[in-house]
ZAKEFI-320119 format. One record per residue (C-alpha): residue number from 1; residue in one letter; x, y, z. Coordinates in steps of 0.1 Angstrom, whole numbers, plus 5000, padded with zeros to 4 digits. Each point is the difference from the previous one (the first is absolute). Layout:
ZAKEFI-320119
NUM,a,X,Y,Z
...
end
This chain:
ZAKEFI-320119
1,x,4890,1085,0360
2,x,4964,5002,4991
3,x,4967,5007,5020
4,x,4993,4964,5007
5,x,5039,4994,5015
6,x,4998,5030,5021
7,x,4966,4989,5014
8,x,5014,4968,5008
9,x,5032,5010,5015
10,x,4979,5022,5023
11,x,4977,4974,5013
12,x,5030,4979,5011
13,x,5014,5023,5013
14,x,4970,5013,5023
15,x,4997,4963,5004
16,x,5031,4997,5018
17,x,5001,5030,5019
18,x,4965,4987,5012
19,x,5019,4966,5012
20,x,5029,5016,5017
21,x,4971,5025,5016
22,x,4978,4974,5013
23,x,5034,4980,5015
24,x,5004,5036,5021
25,x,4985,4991,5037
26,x,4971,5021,5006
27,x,4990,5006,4962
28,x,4971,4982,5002
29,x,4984,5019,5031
30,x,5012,5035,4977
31,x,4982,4986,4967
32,x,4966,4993,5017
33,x,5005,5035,5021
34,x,5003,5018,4962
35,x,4973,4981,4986
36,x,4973,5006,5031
37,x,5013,5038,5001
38,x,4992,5001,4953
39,x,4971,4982,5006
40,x,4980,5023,5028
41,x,5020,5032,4998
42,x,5019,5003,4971
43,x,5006,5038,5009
44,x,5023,4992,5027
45,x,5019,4978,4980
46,x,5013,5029,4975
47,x,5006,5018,5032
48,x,5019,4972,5015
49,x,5020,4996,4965
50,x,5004,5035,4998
51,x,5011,5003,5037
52,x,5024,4967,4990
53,x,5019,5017,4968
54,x,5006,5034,5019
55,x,5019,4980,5028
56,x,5018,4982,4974
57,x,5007,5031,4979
58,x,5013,5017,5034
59,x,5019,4973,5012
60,x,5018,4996,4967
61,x,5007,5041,4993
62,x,5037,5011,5004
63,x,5009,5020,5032
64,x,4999,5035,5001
65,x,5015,5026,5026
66,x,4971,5028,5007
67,x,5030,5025,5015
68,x,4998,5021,4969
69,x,5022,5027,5024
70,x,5027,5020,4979
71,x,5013,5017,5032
72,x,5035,5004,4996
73,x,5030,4980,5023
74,x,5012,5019,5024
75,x,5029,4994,5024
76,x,5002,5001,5037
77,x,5015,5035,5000
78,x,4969,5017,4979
79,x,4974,4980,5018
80,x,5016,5014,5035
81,x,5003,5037,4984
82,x,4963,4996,4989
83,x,4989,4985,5033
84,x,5016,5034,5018
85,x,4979,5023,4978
86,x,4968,4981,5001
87,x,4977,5027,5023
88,x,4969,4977,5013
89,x,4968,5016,5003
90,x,4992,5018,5036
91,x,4975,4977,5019
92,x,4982,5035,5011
93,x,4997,5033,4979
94,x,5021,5030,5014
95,x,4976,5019,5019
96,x,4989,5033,4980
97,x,5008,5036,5007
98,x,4964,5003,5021
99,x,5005,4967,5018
100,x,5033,5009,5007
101,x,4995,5033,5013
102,x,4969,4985,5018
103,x,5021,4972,5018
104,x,5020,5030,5016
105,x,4974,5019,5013
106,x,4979,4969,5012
107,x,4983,5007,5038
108,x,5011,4979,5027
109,x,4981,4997,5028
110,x,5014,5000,5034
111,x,4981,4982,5026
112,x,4963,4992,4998
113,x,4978,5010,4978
114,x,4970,5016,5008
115,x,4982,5037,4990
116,x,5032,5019,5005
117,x,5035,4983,4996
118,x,5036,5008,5005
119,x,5023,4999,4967
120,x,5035,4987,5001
121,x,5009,5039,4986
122,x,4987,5007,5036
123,x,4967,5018,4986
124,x,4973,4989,5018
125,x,4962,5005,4973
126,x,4967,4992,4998
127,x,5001,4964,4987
128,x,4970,5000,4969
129,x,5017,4973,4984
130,x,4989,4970,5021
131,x,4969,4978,4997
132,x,5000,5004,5038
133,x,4963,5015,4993
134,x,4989,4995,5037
135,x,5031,4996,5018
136,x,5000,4976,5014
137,x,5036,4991,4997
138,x,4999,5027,5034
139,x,4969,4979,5017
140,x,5013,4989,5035
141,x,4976,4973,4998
142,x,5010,4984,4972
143,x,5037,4999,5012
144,x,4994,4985,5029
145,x,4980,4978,4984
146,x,5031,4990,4975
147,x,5023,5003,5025
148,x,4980,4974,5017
149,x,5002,4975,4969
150,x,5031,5003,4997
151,x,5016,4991,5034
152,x,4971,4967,5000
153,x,5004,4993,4959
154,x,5034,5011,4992
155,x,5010,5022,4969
156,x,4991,4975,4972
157,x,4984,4967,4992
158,x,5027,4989,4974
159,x,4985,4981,4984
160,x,4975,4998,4975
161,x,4957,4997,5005
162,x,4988,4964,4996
163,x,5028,4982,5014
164,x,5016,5016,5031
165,x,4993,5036,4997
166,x,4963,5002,5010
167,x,4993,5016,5033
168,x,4971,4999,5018
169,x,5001,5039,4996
170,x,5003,4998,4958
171,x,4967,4982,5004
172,x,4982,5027,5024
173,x,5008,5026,4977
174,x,4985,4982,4968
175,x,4970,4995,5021
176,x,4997,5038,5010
177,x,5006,5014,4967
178,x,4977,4970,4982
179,x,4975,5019,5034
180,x,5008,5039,4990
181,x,4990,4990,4964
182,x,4972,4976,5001
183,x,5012,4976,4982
184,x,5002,4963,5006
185,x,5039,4992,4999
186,x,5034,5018,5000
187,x,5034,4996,4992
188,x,5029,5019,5011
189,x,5032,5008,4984
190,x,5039,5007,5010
191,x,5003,5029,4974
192,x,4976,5028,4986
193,x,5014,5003,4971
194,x,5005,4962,4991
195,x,4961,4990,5009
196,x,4981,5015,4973
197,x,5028,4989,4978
198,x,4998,4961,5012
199,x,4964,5001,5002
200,x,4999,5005,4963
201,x,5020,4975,4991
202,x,4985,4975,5022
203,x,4965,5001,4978
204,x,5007,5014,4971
205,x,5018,4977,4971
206,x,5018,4998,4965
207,x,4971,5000,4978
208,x,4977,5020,5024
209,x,4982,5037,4993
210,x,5009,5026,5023
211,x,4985,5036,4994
212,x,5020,5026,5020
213,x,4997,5036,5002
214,x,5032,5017,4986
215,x,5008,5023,5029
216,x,5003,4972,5024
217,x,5031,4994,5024
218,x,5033,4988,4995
219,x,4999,4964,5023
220,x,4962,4999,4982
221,x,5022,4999,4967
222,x,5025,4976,5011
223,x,4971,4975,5008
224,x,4988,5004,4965
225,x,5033,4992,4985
226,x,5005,4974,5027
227,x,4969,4982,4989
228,x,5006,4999,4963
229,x,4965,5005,4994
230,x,4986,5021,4969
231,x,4994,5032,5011
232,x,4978,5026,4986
233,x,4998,5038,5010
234,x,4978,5023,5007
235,x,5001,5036,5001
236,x,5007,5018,5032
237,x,4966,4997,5021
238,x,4978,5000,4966
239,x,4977,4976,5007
240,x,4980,5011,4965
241,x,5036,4982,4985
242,x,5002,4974,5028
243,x,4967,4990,4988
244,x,5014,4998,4962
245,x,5019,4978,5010
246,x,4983,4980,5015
247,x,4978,4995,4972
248,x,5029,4997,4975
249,x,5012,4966,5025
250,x,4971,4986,5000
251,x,4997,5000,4959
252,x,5033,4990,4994
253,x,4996,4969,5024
254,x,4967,4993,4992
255,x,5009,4969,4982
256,x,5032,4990,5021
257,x,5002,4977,5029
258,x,4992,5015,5028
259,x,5023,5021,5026
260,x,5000,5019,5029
261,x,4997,5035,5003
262,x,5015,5031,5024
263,x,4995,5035,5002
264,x,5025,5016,5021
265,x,4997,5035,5012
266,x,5006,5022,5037
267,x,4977,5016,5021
268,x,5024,5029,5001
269,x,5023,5006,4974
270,x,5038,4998,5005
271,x,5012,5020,4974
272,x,4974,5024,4996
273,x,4980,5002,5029
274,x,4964,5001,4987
275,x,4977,4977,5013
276,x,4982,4969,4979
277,x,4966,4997,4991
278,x,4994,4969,5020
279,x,4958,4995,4994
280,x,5007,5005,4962
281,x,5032,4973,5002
282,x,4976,4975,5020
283,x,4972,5003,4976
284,x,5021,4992,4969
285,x,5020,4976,5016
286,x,4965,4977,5009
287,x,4986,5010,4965
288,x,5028,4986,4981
289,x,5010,4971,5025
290,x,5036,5012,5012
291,x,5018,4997,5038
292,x,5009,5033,5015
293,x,5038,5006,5017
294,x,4995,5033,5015
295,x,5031,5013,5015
296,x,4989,5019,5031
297,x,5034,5011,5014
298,x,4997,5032,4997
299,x,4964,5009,5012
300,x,4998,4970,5025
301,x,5003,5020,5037
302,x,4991,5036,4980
303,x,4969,4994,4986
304,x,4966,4992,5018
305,x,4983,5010,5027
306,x,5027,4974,5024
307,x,5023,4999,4975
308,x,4988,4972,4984
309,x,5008,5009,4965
310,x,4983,5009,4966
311,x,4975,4973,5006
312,x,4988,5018,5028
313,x,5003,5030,4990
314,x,4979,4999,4967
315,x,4978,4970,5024
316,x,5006,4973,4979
317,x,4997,4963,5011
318,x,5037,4990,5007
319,x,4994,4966,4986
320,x,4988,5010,4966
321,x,5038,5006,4998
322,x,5014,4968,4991
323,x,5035,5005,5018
324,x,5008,5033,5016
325,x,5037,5009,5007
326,x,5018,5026,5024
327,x,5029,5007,5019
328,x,5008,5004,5035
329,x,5027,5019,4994
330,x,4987,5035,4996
331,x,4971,5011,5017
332,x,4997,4971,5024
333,x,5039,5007,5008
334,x,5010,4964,5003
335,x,5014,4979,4974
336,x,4991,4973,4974
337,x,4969,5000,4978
338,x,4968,4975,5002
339,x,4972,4989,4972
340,x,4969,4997,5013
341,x,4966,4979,4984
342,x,4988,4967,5000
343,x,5010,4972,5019
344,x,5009,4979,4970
345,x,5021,5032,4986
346,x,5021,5007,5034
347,x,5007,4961,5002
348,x,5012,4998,4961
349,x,5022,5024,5004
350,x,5023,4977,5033
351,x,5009,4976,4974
352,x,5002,5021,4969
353,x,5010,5035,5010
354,x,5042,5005,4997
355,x,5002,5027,5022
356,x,4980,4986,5029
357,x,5014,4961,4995
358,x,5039,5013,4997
359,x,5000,5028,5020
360,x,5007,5001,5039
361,x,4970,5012,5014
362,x,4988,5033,5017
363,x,5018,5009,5032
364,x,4980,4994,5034
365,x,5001,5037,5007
366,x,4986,5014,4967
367,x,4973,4972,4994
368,x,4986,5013,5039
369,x,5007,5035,4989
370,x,4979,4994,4970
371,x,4971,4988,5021
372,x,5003,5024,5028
373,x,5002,5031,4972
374,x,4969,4987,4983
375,x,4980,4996,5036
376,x,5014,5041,5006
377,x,4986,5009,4966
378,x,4963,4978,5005
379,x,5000,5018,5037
380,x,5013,5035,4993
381,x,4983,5010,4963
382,x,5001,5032,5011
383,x,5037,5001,4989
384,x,4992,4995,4963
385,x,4979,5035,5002
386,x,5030,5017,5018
387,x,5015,4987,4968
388,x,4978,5010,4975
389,x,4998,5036,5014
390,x,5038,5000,4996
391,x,4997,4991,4966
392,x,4974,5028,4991
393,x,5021,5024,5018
394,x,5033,4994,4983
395,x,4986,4997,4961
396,x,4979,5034,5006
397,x,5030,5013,5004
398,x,5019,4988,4969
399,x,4967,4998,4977
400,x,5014,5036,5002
401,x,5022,4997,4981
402,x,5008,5008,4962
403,x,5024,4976,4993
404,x,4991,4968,5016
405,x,4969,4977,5004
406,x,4995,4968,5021
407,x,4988,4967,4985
408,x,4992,4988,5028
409,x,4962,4990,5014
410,x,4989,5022,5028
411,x,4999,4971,5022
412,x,5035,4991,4993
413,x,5029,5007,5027
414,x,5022,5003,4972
415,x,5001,5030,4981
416,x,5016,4995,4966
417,x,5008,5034,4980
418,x,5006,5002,4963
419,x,5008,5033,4981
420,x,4969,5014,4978
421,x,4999,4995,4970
422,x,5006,5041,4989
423,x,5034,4993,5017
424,x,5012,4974,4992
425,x,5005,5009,4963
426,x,5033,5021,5011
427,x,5019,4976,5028
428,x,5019,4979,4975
429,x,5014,4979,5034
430,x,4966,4994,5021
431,x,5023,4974,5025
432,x,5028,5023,5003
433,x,4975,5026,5016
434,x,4978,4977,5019
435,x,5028,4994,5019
436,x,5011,5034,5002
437,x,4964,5005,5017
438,x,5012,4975,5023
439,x,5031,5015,5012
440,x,4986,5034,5002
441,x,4970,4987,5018
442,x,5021,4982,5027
443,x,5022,5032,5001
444,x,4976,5019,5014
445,x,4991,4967,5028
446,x,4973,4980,4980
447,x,5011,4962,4991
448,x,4982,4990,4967
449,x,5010,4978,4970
450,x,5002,4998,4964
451,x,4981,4970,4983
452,x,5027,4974,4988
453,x,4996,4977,4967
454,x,5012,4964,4995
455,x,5009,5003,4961
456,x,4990,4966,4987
457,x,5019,4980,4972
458,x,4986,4971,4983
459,x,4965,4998,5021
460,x,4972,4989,4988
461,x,4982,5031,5011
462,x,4990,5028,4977
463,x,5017,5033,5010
464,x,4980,5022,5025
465,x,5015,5037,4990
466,x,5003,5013,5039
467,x,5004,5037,5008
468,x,5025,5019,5023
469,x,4983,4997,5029
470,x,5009,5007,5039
471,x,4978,4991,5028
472,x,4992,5012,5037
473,x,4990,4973,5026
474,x,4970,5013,5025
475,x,5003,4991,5039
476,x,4980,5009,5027
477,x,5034,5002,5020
478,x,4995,5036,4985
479,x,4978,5025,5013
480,x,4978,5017,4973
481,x,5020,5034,5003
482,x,5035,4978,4995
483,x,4980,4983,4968
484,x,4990,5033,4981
485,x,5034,5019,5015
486,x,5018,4965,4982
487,x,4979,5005,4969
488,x,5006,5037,4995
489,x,5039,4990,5006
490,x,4999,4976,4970
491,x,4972,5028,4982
492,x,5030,5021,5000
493,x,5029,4973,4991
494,x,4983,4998,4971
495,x,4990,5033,4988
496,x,5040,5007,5004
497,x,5014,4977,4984
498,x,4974,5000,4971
499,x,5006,5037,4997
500,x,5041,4995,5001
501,x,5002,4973,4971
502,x,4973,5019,4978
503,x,5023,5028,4998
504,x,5031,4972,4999
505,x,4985,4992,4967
506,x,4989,5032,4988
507,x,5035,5011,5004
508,x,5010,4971,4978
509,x,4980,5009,4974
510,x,5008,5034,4999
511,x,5035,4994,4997
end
């Protein structure tokens, strides 16, 4: 067959395919479709063809099966013997040799708390472990005052704020705390440790900037995780690197769409004790357009003239904190938490807040017990100088001595003690004798505690590296003379049991 037959034979038969196509219902409407598609976008219609011969090519390969497995076939009998010698993993890590032996000796408490408490050994000591900084778990008025709530209110609201848990008392106390503060609107929560956690959360988004200070607390932490939000660290109140930074955001997101920004921080450190730079933190936080979350649990009820906290204390206009945070667990020696601020912050946080909109709210007793405590501390600030002489008189004691030194800010009810620095080079096990100062220390009738670490796994947070550390709680339940005798007792716990595991370990080495 020549050139001219072949051409031939292929005309007719593209003629007839062509007559059978056109016969097909709906060829018609598909032939003007191709032609309009060529004519003013020819690029789609090599897509389209493209698309057209991949469906055909995968319609037309051969089947396949993708279980490439090789296990072997086992019978019934092997896969029961394997089934009896499968281990699965623990759901909780065995507790180590210091949390063990820590779980044994753990104080109970008998009765109420208060300045000096009863031990279910039968030991009655000097209770320095308690944020019970005024006492006024003992305050006759407040307990009649609760006792009073509770026989009108009942022991709960169960059920949650927003729907049918809001009393007319949750709504007194926001207004007196939003009052003590000077600020325009407050919010109160169920649980301390859950507000600061929620209120994170409940601004802060995937895709945000939050700046954080890498010494803060543990629910501070699980609100960063929480909130999926990239965070960025700064050194442990170094405001030279917070404002590094700073500067390093704003170049990388110069040319980026625009998000919002956090610093979070504390008034009073947690973990450390010291106290933040707030003027500095303010002035940075306006000059590089960020929203402050200052977590004032700690030094709301300590610091201040009345207590009012750090923005009081260093006189700093309350509002210039976007949204402050504190508890009303500790000091205040009720319950819950609150976050306090603008009007439009406070109501955000009823819709959008988990804590607050799936939590049962505050108990009628502890929200008045809140209120009253705050209207004792506004009307008595003569308490909070008891407190602070307290304070002077117990660290002048231990500043003594040559093995420890407190973290803590002067202000600060809680004393935190580390070992220096020239002794901690021979103490292999810093834990193991922080609680050994504890057990000596309440030996001898002084109740104080070791600092206690979450250990993190697969947190988004960068690794604080925290020290041994023990703490004693100030009260002004104690008379000056009971506070330096109760220092000197834990002055001495220390020196002796320093002394006894230096030559532990000389001994060792020696040998």
């Amino acid at each position: 067959m020549d050139i001219h037959e072949a051409y031939q034979l292929l005309n007719s038969t593209a003629g007839q395919l062509s007559t059978r196509f056109q016969q097909v219902p709906g060829s018609a409407i598909l032939l003007r479709y191709i032609k309009s598609s060529y004519q003013n976008d020819p690029v789609r219609s090599v897509v389209e063809l493209g698309l057209f011969l991949f469906a055909v090519r995968y319609l037309l390969a051969p089947r396949y099966s993708t279980n490439k497995s090789k296990a072997a076939d086992l019978t019934e009998e092997e896969i029961d013997e394997l089934v009896q010698d499968w281990t699965p993993e623990p759901l909780v890590a065995h507790p180590t040799e210091l949390e063990a032996a820590e779980n044994e000796k753990r104080p109970v408490i008998v009765g109420p708390t208060g300045p000096k408490v009863k031990l279910a050994n039968g030991r009655t000591v000097n209770n320095y472990a308690s944020f019970n900084f005024f006492n006024f778990v003992s305050n006759e008025i407040l307990k009649e005052r609760a006792i009073q709530i509770l026989r009108n209110y009942g022991v709960g609201a169960c059920g949650p704020p927003n729907f049918y848990g809001t009393q007319d008392v949750h709504m007194e106390t926001e207004r007196d705390i939003a009052n003590f503060l000077g600020v325009p609107s407050c919010i109160v929560y169920a649980q301390a440790f859950s507000t600061i956690s929620s209120v994170i959360p409940a601004f802060a988004k995937r895709g945000d900037i939050i700046v954080a200070d890498k010494a803060v607390n543990y629910s501070i932490q699980k609100g960063l995780d929480i909130s999926r939000s990239t965070v960025r660290w700064f050194e442990h109140n170094d405001l030279e690197d917070l404002e590094r930074v700073l500067e390093k955001v704003q170049k990388e997101m110069a040319k980026k769409p625009l998000t919002r920004r956090f610093i979070v921080t504390e008034g009073l450190f947690e973990t450390t004790g010291d106290m933040v730079d707030l003027p500095k933190i303010i002035e940075l936080k306006q000059r590089y357009k960020y929203r402050l979350i200052l977590d004032e649990s700690h030094s709301f009820g300590t610091l201040g003239r009345t207590g009012r906290g750090i923005t009081e204390h260093l006189n700093i206009d309350p509002l210039s904190v976007d949204m402050l945070v504190g508890s009303l667990a500790y000091s205040i020696c009720a319950g819950g938490g609150f976050c306090a601020g603008s009007r439009e912050i406070v109501e955000h946080q009823r819709i959008s807040s988990s804590a607050y909109v799936f939590s049962a709210a505050l108990p009628a007793l502890l929200a008045v017990t809140a209120s009253e405590t705050i209207k004792l501390l506004e009307n008595n600030p003569d308490v909070l100088s008891v407190l602070r002489e307290n304070i002077k008189a117990f660290r002048a004691v231990m500043d003594r001595s040559e093995y420890v030194k407190c973290t803590s800010d002067i202000e600060n009810p809680v004393c935190m003690f580390t070992l220096k620095k020239e002794v901690c080079g021979g103490i292999a096990d810093q834990e193991r004798l922080m609680m050994d100062i504890v057990d000596e220390a309440i030996a001898n009738g002084v109740l104080i505690s070791r600092v206690k670490n979450v250990p993190e796994k697969n947190s988004a947070r960068v690794v604080w590296k925290y020290e041994a550390t023990f703490k004693a709680c100030i009260s002004i339940g104690h008379t000056k003379k009971e506070t330096e005798k109760a220092a000197a007792v834990v002055k001495a716990a220390v020196s002796k049991v320093v002394t006894r595991v230096k030559k532990e370990n000389a001994g060792r080495f020696l040998s």
